[in-house]
Gaussian input, Z-matrix of N, CA and C with variables (Angstrom, degrees):
# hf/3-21g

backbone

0 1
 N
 C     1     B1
 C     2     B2     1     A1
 N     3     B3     2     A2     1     D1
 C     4     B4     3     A3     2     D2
 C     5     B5     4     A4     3     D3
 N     6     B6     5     A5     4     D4
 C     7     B7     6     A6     5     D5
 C     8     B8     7     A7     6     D6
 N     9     B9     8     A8     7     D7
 C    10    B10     9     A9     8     D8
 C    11    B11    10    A10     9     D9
 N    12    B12    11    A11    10    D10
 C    13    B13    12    A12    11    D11
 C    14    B14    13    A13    12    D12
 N    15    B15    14    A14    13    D13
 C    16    B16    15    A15    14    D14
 C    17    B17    16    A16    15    D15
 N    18    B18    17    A17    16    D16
 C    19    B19    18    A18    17    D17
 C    20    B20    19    A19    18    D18
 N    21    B21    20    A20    19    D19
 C    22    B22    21    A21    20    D20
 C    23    B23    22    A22    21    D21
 N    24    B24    23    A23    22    D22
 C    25    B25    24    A24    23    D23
 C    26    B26    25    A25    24    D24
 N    27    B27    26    A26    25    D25
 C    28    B28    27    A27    26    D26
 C    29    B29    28    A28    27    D27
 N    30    B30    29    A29    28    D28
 C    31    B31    30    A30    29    D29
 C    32    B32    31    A31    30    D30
 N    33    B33    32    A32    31    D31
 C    34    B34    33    A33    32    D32
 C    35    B35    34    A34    33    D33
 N    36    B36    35    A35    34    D34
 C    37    B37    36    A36    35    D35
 C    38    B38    37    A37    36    D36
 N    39    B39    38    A38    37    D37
 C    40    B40    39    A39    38    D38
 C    41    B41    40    A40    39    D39
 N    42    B42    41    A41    40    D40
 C    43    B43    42    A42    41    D41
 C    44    B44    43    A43    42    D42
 N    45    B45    44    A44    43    D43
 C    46    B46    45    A45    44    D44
 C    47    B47    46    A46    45    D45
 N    48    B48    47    A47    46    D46
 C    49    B49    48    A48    47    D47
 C    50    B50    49    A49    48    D48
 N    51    B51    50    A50    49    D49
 C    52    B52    51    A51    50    D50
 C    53    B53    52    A52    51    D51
 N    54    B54    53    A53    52    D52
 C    55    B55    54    A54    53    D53
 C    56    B56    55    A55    54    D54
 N    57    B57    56    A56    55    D55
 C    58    B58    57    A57    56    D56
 C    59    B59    58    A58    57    D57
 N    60    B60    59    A59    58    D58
 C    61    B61    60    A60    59    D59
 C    62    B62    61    A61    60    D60
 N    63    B63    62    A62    61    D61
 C    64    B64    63    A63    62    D62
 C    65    B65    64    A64    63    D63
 N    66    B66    65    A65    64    D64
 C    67    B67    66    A66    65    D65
 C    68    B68    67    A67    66    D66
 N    69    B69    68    A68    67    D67
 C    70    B70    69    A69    68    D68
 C    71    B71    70    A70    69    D69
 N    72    B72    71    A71    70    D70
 C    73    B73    72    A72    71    D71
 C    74    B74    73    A73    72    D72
 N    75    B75    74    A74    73    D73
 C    76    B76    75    A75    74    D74
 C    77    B77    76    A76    75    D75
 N    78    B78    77    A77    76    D76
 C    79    B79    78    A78    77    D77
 C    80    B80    79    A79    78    D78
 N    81    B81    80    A80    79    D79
 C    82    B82    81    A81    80    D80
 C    83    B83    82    A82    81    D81
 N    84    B84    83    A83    82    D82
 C    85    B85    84    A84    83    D83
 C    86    B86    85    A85    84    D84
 N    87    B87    86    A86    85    D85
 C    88    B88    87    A87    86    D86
 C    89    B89    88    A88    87    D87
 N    90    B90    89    A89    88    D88
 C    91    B91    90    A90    89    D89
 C    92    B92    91    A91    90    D90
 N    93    B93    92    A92    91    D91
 C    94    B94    93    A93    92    D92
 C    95    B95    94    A94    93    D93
 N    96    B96    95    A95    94    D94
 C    97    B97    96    A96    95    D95
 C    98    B98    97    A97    96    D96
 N    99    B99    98    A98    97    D97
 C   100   B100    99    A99    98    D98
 C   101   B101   100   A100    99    D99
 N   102   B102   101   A101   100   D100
 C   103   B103   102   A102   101   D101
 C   104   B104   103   A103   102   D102
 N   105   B105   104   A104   103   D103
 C   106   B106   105   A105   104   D104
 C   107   B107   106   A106   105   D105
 N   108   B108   107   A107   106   D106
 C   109   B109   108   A108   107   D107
 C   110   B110   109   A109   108   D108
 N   111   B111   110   A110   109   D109
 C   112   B112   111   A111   110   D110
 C   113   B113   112   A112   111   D111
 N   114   B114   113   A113   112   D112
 C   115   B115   114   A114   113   D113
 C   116   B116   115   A115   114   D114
 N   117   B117   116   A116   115   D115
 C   118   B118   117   A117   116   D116
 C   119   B119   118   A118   117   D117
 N   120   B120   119   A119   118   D118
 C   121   B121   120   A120   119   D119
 C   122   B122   121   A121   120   D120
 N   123   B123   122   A122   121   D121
 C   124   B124   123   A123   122   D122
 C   125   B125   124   A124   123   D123
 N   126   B126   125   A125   124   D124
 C   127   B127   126   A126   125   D125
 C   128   B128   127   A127   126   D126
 N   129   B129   128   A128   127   D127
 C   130   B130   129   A129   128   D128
 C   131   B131   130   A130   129   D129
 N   132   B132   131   A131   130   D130
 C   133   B133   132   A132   131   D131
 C   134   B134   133   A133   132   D132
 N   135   B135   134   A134   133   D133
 C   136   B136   135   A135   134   D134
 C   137   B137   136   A136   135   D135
 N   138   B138   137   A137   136   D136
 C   139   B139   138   A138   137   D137
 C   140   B140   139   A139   138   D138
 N   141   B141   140   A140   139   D139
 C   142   B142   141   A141   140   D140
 C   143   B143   142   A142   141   D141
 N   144   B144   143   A143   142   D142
 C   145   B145   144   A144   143   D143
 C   146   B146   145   A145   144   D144
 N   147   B147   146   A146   145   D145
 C   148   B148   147   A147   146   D146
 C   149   B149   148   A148   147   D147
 N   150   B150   149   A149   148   D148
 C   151   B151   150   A150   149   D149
 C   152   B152   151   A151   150   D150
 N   153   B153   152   A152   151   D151
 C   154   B154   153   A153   152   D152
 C   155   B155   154   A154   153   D153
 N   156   B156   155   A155   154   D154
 C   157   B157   156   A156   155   D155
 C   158   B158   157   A157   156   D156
 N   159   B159   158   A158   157   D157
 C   160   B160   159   A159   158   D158
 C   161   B161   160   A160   159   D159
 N   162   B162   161   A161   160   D160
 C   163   B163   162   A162   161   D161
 C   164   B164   163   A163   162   D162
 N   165   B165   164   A164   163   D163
 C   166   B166   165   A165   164   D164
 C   167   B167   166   A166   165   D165
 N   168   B168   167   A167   166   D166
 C   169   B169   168   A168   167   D167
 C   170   B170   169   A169   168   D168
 N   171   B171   170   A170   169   D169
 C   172   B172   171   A171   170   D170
 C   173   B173   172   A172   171   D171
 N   174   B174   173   A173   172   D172
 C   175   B175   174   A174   173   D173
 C   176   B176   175   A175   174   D174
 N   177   B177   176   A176   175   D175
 C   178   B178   177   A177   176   D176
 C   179   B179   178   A178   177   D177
 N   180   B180   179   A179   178   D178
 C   181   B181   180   A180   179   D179
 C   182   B182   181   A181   180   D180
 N   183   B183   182   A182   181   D181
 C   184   B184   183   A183   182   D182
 C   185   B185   184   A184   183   D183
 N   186   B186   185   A185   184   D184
 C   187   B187   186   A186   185   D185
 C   188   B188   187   A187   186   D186
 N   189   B189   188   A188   187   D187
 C   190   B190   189   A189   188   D188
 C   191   B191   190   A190   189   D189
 N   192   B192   191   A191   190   D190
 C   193   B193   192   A192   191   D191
 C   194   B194   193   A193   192   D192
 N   195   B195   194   A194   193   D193
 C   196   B196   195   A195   194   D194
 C   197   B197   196   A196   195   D195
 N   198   B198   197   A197   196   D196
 C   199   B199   198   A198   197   D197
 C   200   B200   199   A199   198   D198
 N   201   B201   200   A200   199   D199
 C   202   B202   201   A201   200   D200
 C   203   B203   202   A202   201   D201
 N   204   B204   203   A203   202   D202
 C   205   B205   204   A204   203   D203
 C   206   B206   205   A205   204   D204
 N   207   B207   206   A206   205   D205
 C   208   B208   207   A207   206   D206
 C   209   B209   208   A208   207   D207
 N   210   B210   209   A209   208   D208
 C   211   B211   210   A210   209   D209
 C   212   B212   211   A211   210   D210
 N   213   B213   212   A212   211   D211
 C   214   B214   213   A213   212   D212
 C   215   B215   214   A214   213   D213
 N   216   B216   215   A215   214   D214
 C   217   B217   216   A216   215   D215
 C   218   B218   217   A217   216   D216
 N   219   B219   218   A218   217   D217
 C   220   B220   219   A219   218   D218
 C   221   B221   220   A220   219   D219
 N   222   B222   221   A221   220   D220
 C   223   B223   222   A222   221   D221
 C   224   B224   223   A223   222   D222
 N   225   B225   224   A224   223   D223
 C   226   B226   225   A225   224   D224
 C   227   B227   226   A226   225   D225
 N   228   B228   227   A227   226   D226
 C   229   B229   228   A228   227   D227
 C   230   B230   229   A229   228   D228
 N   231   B231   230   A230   229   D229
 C   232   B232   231   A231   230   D230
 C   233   B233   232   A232   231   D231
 N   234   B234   233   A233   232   D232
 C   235   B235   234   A234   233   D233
 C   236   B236   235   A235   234   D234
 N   237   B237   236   A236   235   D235
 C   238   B238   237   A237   236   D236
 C   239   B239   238   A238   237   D237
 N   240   B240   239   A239   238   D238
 C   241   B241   240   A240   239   D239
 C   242   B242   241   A241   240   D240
 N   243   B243   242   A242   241   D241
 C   244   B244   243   A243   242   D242
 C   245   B245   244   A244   243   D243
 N   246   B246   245   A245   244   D244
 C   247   B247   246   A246   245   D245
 C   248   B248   247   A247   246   D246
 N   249   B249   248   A248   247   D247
 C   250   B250   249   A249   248   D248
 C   251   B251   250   A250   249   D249
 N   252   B252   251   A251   250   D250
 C   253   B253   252   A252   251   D251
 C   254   B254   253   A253   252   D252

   B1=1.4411
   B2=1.5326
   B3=1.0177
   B4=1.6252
   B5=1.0540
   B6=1.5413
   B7=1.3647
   B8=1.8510
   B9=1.6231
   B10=1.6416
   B11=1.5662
   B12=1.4899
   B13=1.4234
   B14=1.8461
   B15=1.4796
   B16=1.4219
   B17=1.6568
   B18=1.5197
   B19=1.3410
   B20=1.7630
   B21=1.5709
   B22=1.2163
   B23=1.5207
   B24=1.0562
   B25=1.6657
   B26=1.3489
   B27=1.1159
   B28=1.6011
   B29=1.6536
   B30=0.8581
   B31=1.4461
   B32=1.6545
   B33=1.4719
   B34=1.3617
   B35=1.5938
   B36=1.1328
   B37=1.5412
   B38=1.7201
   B39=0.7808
   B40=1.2832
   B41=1.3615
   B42=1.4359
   B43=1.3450
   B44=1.7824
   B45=1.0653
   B46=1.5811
   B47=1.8045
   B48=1.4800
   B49=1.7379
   B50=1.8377
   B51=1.4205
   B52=1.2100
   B53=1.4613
   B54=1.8124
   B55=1.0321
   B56=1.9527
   B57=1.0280
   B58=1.4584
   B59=1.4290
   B60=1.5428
   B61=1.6219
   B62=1.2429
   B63=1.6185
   B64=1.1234
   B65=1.6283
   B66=1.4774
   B67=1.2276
   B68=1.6032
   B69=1.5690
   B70=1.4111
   B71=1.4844
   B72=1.2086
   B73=1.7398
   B74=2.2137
   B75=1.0896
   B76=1.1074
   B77=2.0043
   B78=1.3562
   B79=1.3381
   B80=1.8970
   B81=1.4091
   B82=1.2547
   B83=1.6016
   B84=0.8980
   B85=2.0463
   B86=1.6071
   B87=1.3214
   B88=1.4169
   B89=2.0623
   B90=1.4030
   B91=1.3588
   B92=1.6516
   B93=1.8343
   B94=1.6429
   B95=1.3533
   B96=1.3191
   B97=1.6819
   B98=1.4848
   B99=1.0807
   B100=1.4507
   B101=2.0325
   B102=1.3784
   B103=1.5645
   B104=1.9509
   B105=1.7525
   B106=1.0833
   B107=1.7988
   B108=0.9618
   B109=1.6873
   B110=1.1257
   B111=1.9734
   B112=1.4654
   B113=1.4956
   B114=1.6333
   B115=1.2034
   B116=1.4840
   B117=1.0098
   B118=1.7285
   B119=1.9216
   B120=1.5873
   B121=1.8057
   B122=1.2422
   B123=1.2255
   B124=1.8477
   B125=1.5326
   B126=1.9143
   B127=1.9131
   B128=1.2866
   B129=1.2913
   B130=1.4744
   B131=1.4146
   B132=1.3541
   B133=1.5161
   B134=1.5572
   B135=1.5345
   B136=1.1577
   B137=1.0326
   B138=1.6457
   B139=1.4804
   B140=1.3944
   B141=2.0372
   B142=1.1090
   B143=1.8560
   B144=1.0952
   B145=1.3789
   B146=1.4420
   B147=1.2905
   B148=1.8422
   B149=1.1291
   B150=1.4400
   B151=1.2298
   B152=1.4510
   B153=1.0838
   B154=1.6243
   B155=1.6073
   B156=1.4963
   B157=1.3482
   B158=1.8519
   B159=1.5561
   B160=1.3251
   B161=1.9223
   B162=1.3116
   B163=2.0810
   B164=1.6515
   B165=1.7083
   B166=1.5047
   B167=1.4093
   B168=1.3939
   B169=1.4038
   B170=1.7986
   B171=1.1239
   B172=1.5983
   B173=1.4459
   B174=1.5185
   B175=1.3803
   B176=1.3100
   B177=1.5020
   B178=1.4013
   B179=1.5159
   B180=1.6326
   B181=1.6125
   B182=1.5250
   B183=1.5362
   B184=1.7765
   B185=1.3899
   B186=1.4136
   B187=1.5037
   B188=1.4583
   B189=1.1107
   B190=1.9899
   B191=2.1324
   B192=1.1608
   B193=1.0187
   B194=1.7630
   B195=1.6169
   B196=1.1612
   B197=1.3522
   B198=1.6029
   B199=1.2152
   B200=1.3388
   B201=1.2382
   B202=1.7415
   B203=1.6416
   B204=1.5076
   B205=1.2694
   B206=1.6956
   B207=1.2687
   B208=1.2437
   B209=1.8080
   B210=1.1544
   B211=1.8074
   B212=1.2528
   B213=1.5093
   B214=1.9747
   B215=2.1298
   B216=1.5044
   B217=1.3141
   B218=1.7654
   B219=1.6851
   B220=1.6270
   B221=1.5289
   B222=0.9300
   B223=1.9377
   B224=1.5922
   B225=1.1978
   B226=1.2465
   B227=1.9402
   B228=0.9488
   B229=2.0083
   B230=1.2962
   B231=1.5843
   B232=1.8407
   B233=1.4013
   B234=1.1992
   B235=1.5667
   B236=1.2229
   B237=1.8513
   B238=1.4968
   B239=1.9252
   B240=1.0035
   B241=1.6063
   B242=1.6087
   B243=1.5334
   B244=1.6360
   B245=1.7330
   B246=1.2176
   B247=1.0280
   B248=1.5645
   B249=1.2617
   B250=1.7621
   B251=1.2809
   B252=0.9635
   B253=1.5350
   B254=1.7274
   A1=110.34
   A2=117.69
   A3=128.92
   A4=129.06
   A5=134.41
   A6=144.74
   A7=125.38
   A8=76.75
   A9=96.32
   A10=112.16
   A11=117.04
   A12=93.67
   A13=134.02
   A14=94.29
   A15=80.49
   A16=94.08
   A17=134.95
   A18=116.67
   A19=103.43
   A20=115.68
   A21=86.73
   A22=102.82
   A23=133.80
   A24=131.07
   A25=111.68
   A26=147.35
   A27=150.08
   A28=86.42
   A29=141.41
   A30=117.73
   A31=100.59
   A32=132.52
   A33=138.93
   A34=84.50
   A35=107.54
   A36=112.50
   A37=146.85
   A38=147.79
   A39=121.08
   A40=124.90
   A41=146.36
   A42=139.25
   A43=78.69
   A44=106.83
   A45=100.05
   A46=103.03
   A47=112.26
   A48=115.96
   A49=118.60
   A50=119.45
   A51=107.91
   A52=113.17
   A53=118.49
   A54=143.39
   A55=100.32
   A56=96.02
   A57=109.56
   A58=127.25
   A59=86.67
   A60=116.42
   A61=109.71
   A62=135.91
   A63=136.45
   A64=125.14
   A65=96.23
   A66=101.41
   A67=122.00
   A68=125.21
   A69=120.80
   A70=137.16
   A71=98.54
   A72=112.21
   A73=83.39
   A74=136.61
   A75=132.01
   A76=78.53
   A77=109.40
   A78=146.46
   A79=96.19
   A80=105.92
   A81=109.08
   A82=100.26
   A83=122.16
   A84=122.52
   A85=88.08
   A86=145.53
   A87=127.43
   A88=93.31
   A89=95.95
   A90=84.06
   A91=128.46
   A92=98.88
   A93=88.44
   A94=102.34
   A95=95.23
   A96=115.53
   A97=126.39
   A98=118.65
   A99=128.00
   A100=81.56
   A101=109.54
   A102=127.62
   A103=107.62
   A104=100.55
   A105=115.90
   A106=95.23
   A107=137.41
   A108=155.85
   A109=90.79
   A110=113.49
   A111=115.34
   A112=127.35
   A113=105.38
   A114=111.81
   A115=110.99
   A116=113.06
   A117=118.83
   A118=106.77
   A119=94.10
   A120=110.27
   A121=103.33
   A122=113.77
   A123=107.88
   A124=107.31
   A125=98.32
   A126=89.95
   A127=115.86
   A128=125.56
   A129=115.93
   A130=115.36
   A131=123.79
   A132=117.26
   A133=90.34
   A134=134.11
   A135=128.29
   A136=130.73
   A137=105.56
   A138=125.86
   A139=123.12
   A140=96.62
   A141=131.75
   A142=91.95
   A143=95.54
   A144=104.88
   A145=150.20
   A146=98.01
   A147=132.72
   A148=116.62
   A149=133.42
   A150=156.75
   A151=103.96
   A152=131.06
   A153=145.67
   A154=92.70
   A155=127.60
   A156=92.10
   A157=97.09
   A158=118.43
   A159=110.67
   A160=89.27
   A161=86.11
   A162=86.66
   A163=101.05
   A164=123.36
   A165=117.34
   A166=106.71
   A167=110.67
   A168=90.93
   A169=146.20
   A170=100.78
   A171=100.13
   A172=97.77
   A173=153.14
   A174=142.52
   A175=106.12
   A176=115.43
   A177=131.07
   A178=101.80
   A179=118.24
   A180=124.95
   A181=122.44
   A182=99.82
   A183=101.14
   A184=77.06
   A185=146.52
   A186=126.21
   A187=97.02
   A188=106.18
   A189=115.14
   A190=82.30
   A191=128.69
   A192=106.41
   A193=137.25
   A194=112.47
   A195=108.70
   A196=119.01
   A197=129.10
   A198=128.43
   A199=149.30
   A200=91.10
   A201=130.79
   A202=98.90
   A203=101.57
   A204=110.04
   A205=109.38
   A206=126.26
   A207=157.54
   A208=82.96
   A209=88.28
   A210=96.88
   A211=135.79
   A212=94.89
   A213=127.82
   A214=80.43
   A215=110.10
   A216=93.14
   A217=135.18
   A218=96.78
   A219=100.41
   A220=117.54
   A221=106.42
   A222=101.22
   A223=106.24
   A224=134.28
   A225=107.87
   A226=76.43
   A227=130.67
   A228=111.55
   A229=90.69
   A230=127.67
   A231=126.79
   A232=94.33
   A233=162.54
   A234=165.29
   A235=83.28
   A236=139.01
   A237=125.26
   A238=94.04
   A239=97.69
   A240=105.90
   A241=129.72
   A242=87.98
   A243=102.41
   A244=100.55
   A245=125.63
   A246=111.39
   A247=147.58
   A248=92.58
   A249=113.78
   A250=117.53
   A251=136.44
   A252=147.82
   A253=90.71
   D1=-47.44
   D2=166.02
   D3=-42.28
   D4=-60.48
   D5=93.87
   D6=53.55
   D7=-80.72
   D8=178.43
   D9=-94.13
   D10=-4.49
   D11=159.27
   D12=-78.25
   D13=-7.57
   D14=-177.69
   D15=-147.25
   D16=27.52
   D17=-166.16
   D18=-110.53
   D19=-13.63
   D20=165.60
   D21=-154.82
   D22=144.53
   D23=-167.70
   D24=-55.27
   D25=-39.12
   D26=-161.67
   D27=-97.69
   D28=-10.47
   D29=-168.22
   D30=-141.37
   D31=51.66
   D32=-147.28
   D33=-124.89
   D34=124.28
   D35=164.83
   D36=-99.42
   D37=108.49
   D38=-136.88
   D39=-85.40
   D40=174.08
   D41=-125.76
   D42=-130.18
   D43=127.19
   D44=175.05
   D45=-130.39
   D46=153.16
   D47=150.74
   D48=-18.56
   D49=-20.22
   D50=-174.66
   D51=-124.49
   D52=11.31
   D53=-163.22
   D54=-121.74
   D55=-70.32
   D56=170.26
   D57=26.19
   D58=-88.24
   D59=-176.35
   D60=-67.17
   D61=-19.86
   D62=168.51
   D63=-75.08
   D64=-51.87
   D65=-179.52
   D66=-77.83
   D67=-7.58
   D68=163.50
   D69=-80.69
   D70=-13.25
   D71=175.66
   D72=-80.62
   D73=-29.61
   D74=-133.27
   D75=-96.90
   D76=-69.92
   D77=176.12
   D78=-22.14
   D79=-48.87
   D80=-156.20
   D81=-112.21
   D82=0.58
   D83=171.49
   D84=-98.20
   D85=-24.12
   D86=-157.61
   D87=-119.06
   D88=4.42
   D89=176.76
   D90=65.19
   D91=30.76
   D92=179.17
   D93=-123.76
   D94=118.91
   D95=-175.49
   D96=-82.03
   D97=16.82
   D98=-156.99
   D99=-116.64
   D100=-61.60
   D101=-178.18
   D102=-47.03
   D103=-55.15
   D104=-179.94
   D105=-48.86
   D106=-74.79
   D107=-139.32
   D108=-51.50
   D109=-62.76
   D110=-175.41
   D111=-58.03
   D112=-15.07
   D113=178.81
   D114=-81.57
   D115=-58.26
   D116=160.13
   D117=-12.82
   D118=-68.87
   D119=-175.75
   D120=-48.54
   D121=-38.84
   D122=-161.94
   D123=-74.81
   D124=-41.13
   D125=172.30
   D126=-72.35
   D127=-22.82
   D128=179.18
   D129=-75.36
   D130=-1.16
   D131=-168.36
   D132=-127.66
   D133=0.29
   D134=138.09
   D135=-45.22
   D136=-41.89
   D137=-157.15
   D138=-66.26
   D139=-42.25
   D140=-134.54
   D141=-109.25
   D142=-27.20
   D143=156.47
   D144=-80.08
   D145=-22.93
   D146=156.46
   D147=-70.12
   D148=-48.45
   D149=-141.06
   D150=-58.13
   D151=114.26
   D152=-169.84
   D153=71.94
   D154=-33.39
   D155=-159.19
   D156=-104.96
   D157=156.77
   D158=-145.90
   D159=-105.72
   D160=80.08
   D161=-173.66
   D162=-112.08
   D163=-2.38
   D164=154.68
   D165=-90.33
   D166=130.83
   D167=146.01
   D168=-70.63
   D169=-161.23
   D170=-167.61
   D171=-91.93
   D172=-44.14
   D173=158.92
   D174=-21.38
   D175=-69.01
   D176=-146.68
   D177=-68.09
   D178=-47.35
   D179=161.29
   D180=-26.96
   D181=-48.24
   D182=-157.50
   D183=-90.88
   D184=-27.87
   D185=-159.29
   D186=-79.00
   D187=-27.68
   D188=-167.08
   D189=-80.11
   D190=-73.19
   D191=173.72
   D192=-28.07
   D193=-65.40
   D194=178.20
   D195=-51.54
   D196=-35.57
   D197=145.45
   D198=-5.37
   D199=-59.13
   D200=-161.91
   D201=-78.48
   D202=-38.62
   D203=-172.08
   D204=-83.28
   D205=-47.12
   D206=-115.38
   D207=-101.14
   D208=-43.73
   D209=-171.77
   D210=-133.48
   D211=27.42
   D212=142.23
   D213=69.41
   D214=36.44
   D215=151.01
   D216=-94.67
   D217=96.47
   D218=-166.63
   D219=-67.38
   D220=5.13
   D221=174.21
   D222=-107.04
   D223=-8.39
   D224=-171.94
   D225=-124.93
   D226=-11.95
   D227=-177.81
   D228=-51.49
   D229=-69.83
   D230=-148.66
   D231=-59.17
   D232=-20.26
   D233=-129.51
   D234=-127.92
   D235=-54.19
   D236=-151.52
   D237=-92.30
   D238=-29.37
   D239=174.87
   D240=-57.68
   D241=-36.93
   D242=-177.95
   D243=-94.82
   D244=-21.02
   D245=155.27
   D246=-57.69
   D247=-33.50
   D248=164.45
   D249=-81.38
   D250=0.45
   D251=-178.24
   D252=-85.97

């Protein structure tokens, strides 16, 4: 799955809410920053899509948090932060 998000253009898969959490620990030990970025996009447009209305749960929040933190992604932490507030 990792693989196919970024190894060849016709066959690129996309990074979804249920993909995520897998593929950024993956994204960020092999050093590919292009994969990492989209992952960033995907939690922020999770976020941004939740936002007042309560359609993440609370697991999935703190995992998107510990994340956020874990792997110095600064655009989507203030979004997972202000969500828990």
């Amino acid at each position: 799955m990792f693989l196919r998000t970024f190894y060849h253009p016709s066959i690129v898969c996309p990074i979804t809410k249920d993909t995520v959490l897998y593929i950024l620990p993956l994204a960020e030990e092999y050093q590919v920053l292009k994969v990492k970025a989209r992952c960033q996009d995907c939690m922020i447009k999770t976020l941004q899509l939740t936002k007042g209305i309560p359609q993440i749960d609370t697991k999935t929040l703190v995992y998107y948090a510990f994340n956020a933190e874990q792997y110095n992604l600064s655009s989507a932490l203030p979004l997972v932060v202000q969500m828990c507030a």
